[in-house]
N, CA and C atoms as a LAMMPS dump frame, in Angstrom:
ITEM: TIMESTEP
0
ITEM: NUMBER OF ATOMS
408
ITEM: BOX BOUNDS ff ff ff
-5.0000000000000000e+02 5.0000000000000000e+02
-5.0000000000000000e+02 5.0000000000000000e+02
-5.0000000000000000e+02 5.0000000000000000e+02
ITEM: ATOMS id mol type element x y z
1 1 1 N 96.561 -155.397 181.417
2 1 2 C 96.515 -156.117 180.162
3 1 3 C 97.897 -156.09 179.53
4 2 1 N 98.099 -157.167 179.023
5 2 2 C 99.296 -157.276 178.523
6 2 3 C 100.059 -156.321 177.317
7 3 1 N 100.722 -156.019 176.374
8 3 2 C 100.982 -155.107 175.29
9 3 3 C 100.756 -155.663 174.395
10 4 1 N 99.868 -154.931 173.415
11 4 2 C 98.799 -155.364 172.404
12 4 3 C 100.169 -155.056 170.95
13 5 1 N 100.231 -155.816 170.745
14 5 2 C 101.32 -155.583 169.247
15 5 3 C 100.083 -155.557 168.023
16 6 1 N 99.92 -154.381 167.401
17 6 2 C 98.911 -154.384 166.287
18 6 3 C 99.498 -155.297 165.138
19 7 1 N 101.154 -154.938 164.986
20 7 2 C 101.506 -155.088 163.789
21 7 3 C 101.485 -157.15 163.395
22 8 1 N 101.692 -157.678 165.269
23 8 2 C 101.415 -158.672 165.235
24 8 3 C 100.384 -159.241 164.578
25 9 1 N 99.451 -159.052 165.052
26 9 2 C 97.888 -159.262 164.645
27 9 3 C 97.822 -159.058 163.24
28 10 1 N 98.233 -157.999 162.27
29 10 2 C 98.287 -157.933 160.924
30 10 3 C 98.892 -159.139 160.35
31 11 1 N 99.95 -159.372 161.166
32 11 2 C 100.752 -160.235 160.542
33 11 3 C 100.199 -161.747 160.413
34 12 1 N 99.778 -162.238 161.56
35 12 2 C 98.99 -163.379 161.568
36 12 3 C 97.734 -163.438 160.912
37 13 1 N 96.913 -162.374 160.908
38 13 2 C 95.748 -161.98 159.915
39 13 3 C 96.329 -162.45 158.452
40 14 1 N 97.297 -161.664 158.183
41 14 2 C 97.726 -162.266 156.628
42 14 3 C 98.391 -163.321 156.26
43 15 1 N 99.049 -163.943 157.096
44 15 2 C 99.378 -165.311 156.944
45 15 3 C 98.169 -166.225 156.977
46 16 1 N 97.187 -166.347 157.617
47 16 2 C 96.318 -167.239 157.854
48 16 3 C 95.026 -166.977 157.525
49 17 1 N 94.849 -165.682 156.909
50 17 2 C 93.485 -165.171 155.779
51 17 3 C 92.622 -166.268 155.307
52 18 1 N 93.83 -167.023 154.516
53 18 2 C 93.555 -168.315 152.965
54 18 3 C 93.89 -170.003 153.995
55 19 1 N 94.121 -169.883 154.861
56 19 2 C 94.77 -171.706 155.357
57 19 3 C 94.155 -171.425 156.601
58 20 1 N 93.822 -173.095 156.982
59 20 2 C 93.919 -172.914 158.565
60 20 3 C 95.404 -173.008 159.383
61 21 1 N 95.317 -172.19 160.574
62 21 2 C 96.598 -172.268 161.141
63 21 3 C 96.624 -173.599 162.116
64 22 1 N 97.464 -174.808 161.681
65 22 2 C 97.745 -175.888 161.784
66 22 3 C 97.297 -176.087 163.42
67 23 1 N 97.901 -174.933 164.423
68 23 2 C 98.136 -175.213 166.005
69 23 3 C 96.654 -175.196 166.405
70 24 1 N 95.657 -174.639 165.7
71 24 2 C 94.28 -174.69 165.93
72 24 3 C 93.302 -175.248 165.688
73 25 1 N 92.312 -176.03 166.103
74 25 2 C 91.088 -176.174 165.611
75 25 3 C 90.168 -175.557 165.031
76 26 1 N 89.8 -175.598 163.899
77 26 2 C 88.439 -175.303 163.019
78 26 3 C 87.563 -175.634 163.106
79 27 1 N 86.766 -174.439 163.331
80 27 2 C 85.003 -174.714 163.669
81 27 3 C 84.708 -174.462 162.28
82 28 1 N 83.283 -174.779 162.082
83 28 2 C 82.621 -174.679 160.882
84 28 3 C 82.224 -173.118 161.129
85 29 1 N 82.162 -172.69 161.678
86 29 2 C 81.551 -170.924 161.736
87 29 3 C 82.978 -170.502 162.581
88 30 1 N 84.502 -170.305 161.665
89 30 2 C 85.58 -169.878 162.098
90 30 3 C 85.857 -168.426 162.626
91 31 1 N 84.723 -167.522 162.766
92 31 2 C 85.204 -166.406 162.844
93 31 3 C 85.652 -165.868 164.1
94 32 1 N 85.073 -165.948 165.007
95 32 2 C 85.473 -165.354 166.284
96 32 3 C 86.871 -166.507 166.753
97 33 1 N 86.774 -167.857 166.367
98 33 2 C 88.432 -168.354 166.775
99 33 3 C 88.771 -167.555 166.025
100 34 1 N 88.952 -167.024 164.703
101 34 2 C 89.931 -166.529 164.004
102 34 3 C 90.47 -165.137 164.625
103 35 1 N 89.542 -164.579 165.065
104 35 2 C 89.929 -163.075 165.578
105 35 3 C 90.548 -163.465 167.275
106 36 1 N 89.931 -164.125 168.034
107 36 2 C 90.493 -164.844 168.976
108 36 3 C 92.127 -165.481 168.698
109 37 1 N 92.447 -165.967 167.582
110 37 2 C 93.8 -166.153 167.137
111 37 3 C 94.96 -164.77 167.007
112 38 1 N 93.999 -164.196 165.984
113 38 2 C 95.003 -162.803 165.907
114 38 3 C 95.319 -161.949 167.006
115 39 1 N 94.253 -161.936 167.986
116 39 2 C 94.788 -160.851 169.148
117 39 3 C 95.242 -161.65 170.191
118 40 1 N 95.544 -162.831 170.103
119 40 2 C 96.699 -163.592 170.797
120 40 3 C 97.579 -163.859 170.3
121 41 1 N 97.688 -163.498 169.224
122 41 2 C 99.196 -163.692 168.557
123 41 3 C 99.717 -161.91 168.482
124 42 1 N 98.455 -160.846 168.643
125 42 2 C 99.079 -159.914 168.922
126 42 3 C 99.787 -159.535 170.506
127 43 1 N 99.637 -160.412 171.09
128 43 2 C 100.26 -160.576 172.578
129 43 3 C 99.26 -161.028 174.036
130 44 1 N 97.985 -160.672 173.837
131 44 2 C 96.981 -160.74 174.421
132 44 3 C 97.343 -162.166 175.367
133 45 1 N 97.319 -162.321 176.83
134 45 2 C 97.468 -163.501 177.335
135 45 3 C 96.151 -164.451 177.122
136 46 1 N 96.103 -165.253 177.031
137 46 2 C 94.917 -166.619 177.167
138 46 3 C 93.997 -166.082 178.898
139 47 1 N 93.528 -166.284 179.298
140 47 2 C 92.8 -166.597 180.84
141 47 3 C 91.818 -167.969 181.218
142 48 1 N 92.995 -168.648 181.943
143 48 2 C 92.398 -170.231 181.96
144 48 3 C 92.23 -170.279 183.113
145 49 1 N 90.849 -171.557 183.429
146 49 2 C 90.585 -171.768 184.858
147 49 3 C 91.816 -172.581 185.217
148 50 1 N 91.559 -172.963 186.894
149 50 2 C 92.759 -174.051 186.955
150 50 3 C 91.819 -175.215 188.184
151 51 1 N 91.829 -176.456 187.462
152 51 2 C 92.552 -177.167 186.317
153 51 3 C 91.711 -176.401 184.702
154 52 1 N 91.955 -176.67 183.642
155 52 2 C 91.302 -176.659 182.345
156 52 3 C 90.561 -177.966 182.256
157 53 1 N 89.246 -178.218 182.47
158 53 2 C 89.212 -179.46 181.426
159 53 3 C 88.808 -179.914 180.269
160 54 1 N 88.267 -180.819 179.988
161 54 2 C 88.29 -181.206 178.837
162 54 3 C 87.077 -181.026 178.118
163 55 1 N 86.912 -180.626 176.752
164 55 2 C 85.618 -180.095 176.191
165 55 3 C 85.401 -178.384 176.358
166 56 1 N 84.211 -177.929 175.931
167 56 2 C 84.063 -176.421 175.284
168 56 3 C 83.201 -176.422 176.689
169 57 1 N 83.958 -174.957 177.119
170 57 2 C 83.721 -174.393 178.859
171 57 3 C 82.218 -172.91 178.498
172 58 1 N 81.287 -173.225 179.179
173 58 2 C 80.53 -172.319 178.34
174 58 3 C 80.873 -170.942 179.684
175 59 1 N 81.371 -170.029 179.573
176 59 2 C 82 -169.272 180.077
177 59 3 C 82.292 -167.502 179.71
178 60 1 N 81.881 -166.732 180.056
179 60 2 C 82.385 -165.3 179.64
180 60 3 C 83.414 -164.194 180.738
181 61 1 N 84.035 -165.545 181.663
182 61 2 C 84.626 -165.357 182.47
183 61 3 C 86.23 -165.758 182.029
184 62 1 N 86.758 -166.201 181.357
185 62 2 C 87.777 -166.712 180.78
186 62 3 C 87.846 -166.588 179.387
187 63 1 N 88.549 -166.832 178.976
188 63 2 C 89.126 -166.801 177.215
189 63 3 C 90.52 -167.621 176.995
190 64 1 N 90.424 -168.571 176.529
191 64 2 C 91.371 -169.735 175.948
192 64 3 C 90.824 -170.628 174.92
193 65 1 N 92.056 -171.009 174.831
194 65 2 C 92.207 -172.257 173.597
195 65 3 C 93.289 -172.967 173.937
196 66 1 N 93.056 -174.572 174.303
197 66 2 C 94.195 -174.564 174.588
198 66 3 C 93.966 -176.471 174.146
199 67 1 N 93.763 -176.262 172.619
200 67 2 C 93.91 -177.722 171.716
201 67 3 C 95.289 -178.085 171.288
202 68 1 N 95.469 -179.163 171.271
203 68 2 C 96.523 -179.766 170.865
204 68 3 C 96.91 -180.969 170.927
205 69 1 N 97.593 -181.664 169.695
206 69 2 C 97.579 -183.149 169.884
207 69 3 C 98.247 -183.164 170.71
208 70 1 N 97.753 -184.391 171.646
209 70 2 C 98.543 -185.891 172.877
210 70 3 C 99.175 -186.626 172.172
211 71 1 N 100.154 -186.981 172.365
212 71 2 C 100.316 -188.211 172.623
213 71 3 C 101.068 -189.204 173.383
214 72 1 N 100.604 -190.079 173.642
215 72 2 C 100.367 -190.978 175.042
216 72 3 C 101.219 -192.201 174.774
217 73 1 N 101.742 -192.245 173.479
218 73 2 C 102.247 -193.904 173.218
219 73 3 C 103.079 -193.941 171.621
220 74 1 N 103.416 -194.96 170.775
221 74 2 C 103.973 -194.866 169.646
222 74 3 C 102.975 -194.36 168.867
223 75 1 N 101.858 -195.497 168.917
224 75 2 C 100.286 -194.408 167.908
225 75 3 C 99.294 -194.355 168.373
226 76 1 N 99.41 -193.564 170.092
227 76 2 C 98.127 -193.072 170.44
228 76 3 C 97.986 -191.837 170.714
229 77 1 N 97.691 -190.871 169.685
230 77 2 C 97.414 -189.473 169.53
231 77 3 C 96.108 -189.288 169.639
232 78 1 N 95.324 -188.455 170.311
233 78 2 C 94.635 -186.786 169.836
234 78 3 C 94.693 -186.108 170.386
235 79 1 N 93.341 -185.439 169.857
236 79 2 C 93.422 -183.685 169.58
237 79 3 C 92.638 -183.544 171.122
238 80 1 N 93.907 -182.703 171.806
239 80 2 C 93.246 -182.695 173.071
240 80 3 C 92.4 -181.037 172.969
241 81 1 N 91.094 -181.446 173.373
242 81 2 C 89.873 -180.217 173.05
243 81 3 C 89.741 -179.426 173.833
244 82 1 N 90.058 -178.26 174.406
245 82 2 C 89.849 -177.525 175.933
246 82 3 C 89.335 -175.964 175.533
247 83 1 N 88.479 -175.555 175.245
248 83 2 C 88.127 -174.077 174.819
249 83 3 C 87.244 -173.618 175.366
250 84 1 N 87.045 -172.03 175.564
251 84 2 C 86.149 -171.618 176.41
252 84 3 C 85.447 -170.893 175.36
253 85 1 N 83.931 -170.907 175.535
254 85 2 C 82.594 -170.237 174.443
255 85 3 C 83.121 -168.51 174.224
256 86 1 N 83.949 -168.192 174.835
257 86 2 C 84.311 -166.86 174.651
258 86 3 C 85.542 -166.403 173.788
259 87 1 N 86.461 -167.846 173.428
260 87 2 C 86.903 -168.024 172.449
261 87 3 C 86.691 -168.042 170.812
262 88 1 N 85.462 -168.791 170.892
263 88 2 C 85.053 -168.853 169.787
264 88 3 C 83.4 -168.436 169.38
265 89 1 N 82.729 -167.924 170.465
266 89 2 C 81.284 -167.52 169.827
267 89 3 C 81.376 -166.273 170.062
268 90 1 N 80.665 -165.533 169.13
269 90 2 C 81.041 -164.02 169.266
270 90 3 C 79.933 -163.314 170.304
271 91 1 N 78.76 -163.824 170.578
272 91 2 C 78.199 -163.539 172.035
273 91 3 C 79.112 -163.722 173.364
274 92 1 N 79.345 -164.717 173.455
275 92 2 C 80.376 -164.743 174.6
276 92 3 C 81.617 -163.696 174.351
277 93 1 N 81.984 -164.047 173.347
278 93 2 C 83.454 -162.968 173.158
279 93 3 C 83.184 -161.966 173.302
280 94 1 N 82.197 -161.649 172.696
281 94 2 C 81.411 -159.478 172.761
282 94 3 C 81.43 -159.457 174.421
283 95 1 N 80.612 -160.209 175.38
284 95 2 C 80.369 -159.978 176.797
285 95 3 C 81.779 -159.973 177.651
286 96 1 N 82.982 -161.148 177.443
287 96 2 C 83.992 -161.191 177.791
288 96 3 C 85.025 -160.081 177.779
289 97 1 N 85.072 -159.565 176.748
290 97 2 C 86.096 -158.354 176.076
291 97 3 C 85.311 -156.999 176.774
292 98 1 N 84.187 -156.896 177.038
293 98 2 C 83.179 -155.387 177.326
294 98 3 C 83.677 -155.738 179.057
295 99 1 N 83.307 -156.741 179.503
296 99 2 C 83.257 -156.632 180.784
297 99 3 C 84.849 -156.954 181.503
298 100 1 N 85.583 -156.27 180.102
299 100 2 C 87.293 -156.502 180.442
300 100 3 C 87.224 -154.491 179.806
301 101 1 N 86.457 -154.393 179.895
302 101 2 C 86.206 -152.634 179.85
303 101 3 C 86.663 -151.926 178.395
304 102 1 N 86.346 -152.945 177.261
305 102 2 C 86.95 -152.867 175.42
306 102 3 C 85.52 -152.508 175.776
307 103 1 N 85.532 -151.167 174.572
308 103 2 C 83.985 -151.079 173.795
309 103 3 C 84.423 -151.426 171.923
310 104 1 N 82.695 -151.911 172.066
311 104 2 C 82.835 -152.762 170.875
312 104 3 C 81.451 -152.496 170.192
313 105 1 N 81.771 -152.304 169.311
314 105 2 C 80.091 -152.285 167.99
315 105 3 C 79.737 -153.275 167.455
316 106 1 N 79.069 -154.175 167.068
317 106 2 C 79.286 -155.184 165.9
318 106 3 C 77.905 -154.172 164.358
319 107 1 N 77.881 -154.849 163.738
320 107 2 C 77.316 -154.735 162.466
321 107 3 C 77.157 -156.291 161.849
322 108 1 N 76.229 -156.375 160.744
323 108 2 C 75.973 -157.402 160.212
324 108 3 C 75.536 -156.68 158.748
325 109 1 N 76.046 -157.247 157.66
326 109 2 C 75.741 -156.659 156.064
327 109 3 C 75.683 -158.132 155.762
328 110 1 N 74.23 -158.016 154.944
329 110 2 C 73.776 -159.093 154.415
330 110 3 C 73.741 -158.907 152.611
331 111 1 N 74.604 -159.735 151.912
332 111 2 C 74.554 -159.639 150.466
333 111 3 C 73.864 -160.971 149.909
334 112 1 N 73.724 -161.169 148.78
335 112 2 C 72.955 -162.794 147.949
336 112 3 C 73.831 -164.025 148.505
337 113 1 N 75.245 -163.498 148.53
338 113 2 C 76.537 -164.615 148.898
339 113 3 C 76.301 -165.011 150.017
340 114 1 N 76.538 -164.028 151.007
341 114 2 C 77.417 -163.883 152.176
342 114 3 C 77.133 -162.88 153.3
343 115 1 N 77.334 -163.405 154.391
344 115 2 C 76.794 -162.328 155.503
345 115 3 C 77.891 -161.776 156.141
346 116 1 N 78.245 -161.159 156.028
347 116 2 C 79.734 -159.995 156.624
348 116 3 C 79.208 -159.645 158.233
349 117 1 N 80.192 -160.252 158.753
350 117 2 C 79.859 -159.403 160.144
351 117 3 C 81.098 -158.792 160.718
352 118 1 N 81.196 -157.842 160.933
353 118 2 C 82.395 -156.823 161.481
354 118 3 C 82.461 -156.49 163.357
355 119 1 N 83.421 -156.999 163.311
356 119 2 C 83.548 -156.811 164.665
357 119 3 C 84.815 -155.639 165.114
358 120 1 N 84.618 -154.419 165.784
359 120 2 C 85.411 -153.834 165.545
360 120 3 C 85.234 -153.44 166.967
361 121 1 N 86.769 -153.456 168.141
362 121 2 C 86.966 -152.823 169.087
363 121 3 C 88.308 -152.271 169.413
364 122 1 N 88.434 -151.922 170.846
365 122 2 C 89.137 -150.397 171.255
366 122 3 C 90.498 -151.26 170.711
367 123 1 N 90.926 -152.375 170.292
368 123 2 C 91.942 -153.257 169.956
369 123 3 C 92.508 -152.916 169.025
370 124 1 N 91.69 -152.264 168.305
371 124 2 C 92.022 -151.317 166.707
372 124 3 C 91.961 -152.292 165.496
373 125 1 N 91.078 -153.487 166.017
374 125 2 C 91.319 -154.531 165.237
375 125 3 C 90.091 -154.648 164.224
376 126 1 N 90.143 -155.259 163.034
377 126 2 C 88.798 -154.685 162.475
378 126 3 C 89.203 -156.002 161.923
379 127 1 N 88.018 -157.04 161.745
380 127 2 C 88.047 -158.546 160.84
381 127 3 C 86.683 -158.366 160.031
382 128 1 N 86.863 -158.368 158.652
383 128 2 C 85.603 -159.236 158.393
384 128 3 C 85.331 -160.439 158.477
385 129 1 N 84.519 -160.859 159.027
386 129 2 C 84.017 -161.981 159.217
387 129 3 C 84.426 -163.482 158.144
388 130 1 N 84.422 -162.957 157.008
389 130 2 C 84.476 -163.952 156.313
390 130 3 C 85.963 -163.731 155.53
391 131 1 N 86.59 -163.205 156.371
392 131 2 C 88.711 -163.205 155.821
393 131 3 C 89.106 -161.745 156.539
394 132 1 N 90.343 -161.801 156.394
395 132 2 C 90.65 -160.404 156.561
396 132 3 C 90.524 -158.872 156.226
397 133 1 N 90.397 -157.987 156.264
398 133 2 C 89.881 -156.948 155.647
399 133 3 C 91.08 -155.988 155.95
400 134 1 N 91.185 -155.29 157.254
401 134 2 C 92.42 -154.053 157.11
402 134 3 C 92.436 -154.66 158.925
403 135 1 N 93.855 -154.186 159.331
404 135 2 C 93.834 -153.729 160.824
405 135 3 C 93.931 -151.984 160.659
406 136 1 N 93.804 -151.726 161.676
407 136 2 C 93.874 -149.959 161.93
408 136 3 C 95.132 -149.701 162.393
């Protein structure tokens, strides 16, 4: 595994807490891309099939993201879509990361607002679910 930079991961955690980070796509249930963001920006490599194609890879064998506008002409752009379910759903991600030999707990705290879910592994990485909270 590659070298895990914590301080990285803090760092991108707090830049991108409050905004989306532009290079990514937003799901409506952002949390596991979001933590999927930070521990690739803490150094963590991507793991893509080869070829990648196009659309959400339902997969716990890989982990990527790999969106980004095309473009093909003066104004023919998009958003080219290529992600694997272990990127962004936290079932897949929990199975992906364990059977990459991380142990991991989750929790779920339910308040009137908001449902907090904490995902915390050997990464030292700790997200609440719904923004940042602390790294370790």
């Amino acid at each position: 595994m590659a070298t895990y930079n914590r301080t990285k991961v803090a760092d991108y955690a707090r830049q991108y807490v409050t905004k989306t980070n532009p290079n990514y796509k937003r799901y409506n249930l952002n949390c596991t891309n979001f933590v999927s963001h930070a521990i690739h920006a803490g150094g963590i490599a991507e793991v893509k099939p080869s070829p990648v194609k196009n659309g959400m890879l339902e997969t716990t064998t890989y982990w990527f993201n790999d969106n980004y506008m095309d473009c093909t002409g003066s104004n023919s752009c998009y958003m080219r879509d290529k992600t694997s379910t272990s990127w962004v759903r936290v079932t897949d991600f929990y199975s992906y990361w364990t059977k990459k030999g991380m142990s991991a707990t989750t929790s779920t705290n339910k308040t009137p607002s908001l449902v907090m879910q904490t995902l915390e592994m050997s990464f030292n990485l700790k997200v609440k679910m719904d923004g940042f909270t602390r790294l370790s």
